[in-house]
C-alpha positions as CSV (number, residue, x, y, z in Angstrom):
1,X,152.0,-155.8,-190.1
2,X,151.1,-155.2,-193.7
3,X,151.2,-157.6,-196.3
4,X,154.9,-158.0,-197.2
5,X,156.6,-155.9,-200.4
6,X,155.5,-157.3,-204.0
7,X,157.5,-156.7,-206.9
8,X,153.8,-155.4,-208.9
9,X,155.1,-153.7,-211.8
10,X,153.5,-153.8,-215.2
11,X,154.2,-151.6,-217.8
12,X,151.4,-148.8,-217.9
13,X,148.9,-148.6,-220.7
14,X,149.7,-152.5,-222.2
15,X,146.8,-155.4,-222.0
16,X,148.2,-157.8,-220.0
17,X,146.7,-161.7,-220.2
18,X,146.2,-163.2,-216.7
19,X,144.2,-165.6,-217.5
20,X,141.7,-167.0,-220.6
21,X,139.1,-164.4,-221.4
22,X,140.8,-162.1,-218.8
23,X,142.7,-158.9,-219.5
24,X,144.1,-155.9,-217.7
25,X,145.5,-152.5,-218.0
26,X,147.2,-150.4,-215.8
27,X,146.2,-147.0,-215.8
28,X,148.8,-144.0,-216.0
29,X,147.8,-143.1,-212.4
30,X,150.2,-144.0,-209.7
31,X,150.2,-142.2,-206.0
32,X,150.6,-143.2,-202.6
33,X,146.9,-143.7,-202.5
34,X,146.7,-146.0,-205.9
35,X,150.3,-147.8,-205.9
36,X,151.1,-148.2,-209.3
37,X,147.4,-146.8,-210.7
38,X,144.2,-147.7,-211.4
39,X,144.0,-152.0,-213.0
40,X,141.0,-151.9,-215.7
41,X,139.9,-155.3,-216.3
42,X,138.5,-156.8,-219.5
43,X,136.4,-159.7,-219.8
44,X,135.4,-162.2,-222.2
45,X,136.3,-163.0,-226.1
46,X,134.1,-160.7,-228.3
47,X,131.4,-158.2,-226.5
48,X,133.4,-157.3,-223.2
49,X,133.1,-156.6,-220.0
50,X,135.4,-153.3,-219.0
51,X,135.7,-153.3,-214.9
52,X,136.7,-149.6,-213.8
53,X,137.2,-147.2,-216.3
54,X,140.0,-145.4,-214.0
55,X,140.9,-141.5,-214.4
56,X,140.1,-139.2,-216.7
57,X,142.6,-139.8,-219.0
58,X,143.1,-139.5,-222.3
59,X,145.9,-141.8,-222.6
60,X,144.3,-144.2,-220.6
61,X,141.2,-144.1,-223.0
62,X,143.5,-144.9,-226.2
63,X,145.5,-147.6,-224.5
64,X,141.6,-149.1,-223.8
65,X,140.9,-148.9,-227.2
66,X,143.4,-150.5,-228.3
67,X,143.0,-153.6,-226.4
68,X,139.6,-154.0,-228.3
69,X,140.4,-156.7,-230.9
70,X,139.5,-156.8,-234.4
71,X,136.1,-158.8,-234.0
72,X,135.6,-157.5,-230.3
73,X,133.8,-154.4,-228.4
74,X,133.0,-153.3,-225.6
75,X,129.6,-154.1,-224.2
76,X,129.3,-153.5,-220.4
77,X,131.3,-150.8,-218.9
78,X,130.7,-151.5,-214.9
79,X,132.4,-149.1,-212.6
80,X,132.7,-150.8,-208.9
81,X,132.4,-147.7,-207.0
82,X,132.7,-143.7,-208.0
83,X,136.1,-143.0,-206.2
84,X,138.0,-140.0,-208.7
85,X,140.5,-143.0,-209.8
86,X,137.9,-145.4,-210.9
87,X,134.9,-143.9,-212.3
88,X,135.2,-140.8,-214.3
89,X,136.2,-142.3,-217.5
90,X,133.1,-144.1,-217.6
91,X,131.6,-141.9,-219.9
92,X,134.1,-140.8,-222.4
93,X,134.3,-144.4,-222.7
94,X,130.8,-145.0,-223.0
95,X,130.5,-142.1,-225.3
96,X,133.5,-143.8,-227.7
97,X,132.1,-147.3,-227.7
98,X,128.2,-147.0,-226.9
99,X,127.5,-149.2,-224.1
100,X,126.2,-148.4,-221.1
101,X,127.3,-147.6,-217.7
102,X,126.6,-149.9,-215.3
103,X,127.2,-149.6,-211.7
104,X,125.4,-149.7,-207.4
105,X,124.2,-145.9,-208.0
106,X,125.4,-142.8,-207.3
107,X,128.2,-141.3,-205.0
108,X,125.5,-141.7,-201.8
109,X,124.0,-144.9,-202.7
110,X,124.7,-147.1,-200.0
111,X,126.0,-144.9,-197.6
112,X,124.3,-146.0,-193.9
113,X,122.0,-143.5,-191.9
114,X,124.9,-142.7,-189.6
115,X,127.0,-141.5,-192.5
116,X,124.6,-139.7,-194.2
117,X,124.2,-138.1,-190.4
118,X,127.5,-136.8,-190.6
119,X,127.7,-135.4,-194.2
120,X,124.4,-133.7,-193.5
121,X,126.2,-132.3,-190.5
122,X,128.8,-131.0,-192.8
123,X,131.8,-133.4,-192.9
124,X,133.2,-133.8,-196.1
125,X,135.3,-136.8,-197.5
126,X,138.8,-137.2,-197.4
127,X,141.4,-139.3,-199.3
128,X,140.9,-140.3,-202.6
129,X,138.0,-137.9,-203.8
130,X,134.7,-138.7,-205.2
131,X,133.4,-138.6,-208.4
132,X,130.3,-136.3,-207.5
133,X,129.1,-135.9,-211.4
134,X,129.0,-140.3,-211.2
135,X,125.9,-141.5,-212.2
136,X,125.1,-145.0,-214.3
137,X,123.0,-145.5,-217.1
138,X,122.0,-148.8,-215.3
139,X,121.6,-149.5,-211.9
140,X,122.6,-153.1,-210.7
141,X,121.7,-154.3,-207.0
142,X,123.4,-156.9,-205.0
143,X,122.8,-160.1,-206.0
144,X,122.1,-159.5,-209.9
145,X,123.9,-161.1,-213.1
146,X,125.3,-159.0,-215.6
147,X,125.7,-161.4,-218.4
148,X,127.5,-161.6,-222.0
149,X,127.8,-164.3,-224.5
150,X,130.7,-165.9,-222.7
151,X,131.0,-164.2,-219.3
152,X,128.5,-164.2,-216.3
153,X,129.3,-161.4,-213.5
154,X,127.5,-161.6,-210.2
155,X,127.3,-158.2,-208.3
156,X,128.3,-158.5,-204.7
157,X,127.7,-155.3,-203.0
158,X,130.6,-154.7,-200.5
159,X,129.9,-151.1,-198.8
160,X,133.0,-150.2,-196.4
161,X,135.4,-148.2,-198.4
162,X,132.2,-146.4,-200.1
163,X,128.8,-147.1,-199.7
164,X,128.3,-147.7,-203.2
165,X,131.4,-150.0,-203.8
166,X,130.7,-153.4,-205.3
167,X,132.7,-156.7,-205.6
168,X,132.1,-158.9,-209.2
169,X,132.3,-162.5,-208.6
170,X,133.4,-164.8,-212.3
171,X,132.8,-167.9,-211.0
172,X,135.5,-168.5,-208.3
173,X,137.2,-165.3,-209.1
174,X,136.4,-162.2,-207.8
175,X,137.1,-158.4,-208.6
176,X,137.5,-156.9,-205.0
177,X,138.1,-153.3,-206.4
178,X,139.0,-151.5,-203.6
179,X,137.8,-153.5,-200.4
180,X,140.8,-155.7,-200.9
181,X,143.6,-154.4,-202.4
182,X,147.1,-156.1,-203.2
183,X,149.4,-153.7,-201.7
184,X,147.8,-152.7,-198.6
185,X,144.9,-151.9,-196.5
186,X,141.9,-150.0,-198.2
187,X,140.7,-146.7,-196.9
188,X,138.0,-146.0,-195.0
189,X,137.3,-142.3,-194.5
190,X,133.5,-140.9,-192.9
191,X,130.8,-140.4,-194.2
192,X,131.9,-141.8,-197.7
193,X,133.5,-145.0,-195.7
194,X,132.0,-147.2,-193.0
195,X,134.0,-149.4,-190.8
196,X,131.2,-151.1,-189.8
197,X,130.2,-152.0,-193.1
198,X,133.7,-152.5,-194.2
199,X,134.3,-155.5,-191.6
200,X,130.5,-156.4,-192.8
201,X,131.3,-157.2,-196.2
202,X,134.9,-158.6,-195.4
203,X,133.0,-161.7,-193.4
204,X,130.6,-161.8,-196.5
205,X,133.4,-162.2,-199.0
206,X,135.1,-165.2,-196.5
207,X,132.1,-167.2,-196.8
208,X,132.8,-167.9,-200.0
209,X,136.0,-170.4,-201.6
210,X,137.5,-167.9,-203.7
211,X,140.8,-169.1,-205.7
212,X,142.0,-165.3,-206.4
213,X,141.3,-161.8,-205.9
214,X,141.7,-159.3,-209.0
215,X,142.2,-156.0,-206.7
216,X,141.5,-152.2,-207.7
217,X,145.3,-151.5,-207.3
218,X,148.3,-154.2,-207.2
219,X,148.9,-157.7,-207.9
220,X,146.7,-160.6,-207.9
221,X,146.1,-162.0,-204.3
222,X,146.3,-165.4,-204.8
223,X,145.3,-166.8,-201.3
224,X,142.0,-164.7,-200.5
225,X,140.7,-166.3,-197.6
226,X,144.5,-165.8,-196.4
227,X,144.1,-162.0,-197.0
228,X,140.8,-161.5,-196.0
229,X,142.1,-162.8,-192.3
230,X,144.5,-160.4,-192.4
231,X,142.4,-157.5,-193.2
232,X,140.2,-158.6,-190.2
233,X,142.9,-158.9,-187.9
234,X,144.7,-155.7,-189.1
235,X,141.3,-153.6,-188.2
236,X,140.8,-155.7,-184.4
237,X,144.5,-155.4,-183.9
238,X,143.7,-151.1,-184.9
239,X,141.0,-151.0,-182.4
240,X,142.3,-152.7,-179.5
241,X,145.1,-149.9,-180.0
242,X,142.6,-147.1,-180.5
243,X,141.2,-148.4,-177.1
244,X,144.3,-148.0,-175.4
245,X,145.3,-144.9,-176.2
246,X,142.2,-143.9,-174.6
247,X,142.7,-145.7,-171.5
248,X,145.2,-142.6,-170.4
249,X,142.1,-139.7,-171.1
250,X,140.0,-138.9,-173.6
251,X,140.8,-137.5,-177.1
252,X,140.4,-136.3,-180.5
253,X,140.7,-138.6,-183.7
254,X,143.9,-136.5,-184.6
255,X,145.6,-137.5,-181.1
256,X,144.5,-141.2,-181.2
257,X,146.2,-140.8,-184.9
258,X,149.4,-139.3,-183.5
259,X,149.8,-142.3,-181.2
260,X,148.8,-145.2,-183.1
261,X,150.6,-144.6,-186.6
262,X,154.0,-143.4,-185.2
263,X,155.6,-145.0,-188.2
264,X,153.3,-143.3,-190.6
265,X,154.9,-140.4,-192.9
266,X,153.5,-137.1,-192.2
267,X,151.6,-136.6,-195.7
268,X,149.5,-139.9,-194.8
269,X,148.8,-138.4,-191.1
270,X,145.2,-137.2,-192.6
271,X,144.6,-140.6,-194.0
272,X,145.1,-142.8,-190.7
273,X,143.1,-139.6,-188.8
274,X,140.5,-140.5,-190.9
275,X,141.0,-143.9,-190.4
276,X,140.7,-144.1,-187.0
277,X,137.8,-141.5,-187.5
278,X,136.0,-144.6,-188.6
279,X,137.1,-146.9,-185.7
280,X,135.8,-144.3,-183.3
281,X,132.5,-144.4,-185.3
282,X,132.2,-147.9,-184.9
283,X,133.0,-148.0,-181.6
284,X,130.5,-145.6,-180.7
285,X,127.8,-147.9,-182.0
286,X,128.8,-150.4,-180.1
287,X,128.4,-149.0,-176.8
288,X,132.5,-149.4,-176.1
289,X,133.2,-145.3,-176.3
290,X,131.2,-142.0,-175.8
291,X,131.9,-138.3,-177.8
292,X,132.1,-135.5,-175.4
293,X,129.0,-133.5,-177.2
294,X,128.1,-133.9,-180.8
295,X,129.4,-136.7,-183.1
296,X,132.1,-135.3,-185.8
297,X,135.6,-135.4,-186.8
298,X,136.4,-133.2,-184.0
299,X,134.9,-134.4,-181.4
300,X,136.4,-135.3,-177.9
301,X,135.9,-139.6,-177.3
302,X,136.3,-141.6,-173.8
303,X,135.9,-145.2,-172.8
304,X,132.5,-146.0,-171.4
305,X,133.2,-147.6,-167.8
């Protein structure tokens, strides 16, 4: 099941306080892929941290601005992966206020040999769209600080939804971005998303006691270990299902699709193709299924005996 109906609803373009030196603002973005839009964070009391940009947006660029307090600016602008509703106002942004871009690379940093396999082969991504022109001033790796005078961000790189997605931990609070939303399940569409990795960086996050999650889209998850479980479980629960549906023949991603998300609108059929595109994937490197010739979106899957 997803997580149950929230009543997330802030009023677009407005800094909203959720916490001491913690900020957000909802960008004017909203679809059935971004829920209510794009939540830029801001961090700190006078040179800030600004978490995801969002859209290009005009409007969401003046409602940034003025958020910036008299006796405060702008300092880091760190954008947690290069999805189109996350990263391409980086550099208006940077352009208005003068600080740098900061972020895991460019849109195929990250991505894992099989991936870049496929996109060599010629898929192309699906779902939210990438921000191909994305690339940061300054390159931060897993593991590194990114410090100002009253805030200390430590980069956790989370590939899964996109191979260069990160996760920024503030001491026991994190900014999950996109790997763990609070509204619903994140995408993860080949060769820009990798299950494998995906359920990789979900254990990584659960080894650590975080007291909240400050997601890309939707409300603060305020049990993470809770929701990270449930992200787990909603993925084995996806491929035991997947698994079945091939125990009556083989078939293609679409008709795996067709059978597994029969409550699923029509317009979001593509989405959960690709979705259990990236099941079959894993699967496939772990020995449990077989393509009838080459690997790719069309491609023919059975059970191995």
């Amino acid at each position: 099941m997803l997580p149950p109906p929230d009543d997330f609803d802030p009023p677009v373009g407005v800094a909203i306080e959720l916490s001491p030196g913690l900020r957000r603002v909802l960008a004017p973005n909203p679809s059935p892929m971004t829920y209510r839009g794009t939540n830029t964070y801001l961090i700190g009391q006078s040179d800030l941290a600004l978490i995801d940009p969002g859209p290009l947006s005009e409007a969401h660029l003046d409602a940034i601005m003025t958020a910036v307090e008299p006796g405060q600016r702008i300092s880091h602008i760190i954008v947690t992966h290069s999805h189109l509703d996350h990263s391409p106002l980086a550099r208006p942004l940077s352009q208005r206020t003068g600080a740098p871009v900061h972020g895991f690379g460019g849109p195929e940093a990250g991505r894992s040999p099989v991936m870049a396999d496929l996109a060599a082969a010629g898929l192309a991504g699906g779902g939210e769209g990438i921000d191909h022109s994305f690339r940061p001033d300054i390159e931060i790796g897993d593991g590194e600080i990114i410090e100002g005078p009253d805030w200390a961000l430590n980069v956790v790189h989370t590939p899964g939804h996109l191979g260069n997605h990160i996760a920024l931990g503030w001491g026991d609070i994190c900014f999950t971005a996109d790997h763990v939303m609070g509204w619903a399940s994140s995408l993860v569409s080949p060769p820009d998303g990798d299950l494998t990795d995906f359920m990789a960086s979900c254990a990584r996050l659960r080894t650590r006691n975080w007291s909240v999650f400050h997601p890309g889209h939707g409300a603060p998850v305020e049990d993470p270990a809770a929701r990270l479980d449930w992200l787990i479980a909603h993925r084995q629960g996806r491929e035991a299902a997947i698994l079945s549906a091939l125990e009556s023949g083989p078939a293609t991603a679409r008709q795996i699709a067709e059978r597994v998300y029969t409550d699923t609108p029509p317009a979001l059929l593509p989405a959960a193709e690709r979705n259990v595109f990236a099941h079959l994937v894993d699967l496939l490197g772990r020995e449990l299924i077989a393509p009838t010739g080459p690997l790719g979106a069309e491609a023919v899957f059975s059970r191995r005996s």
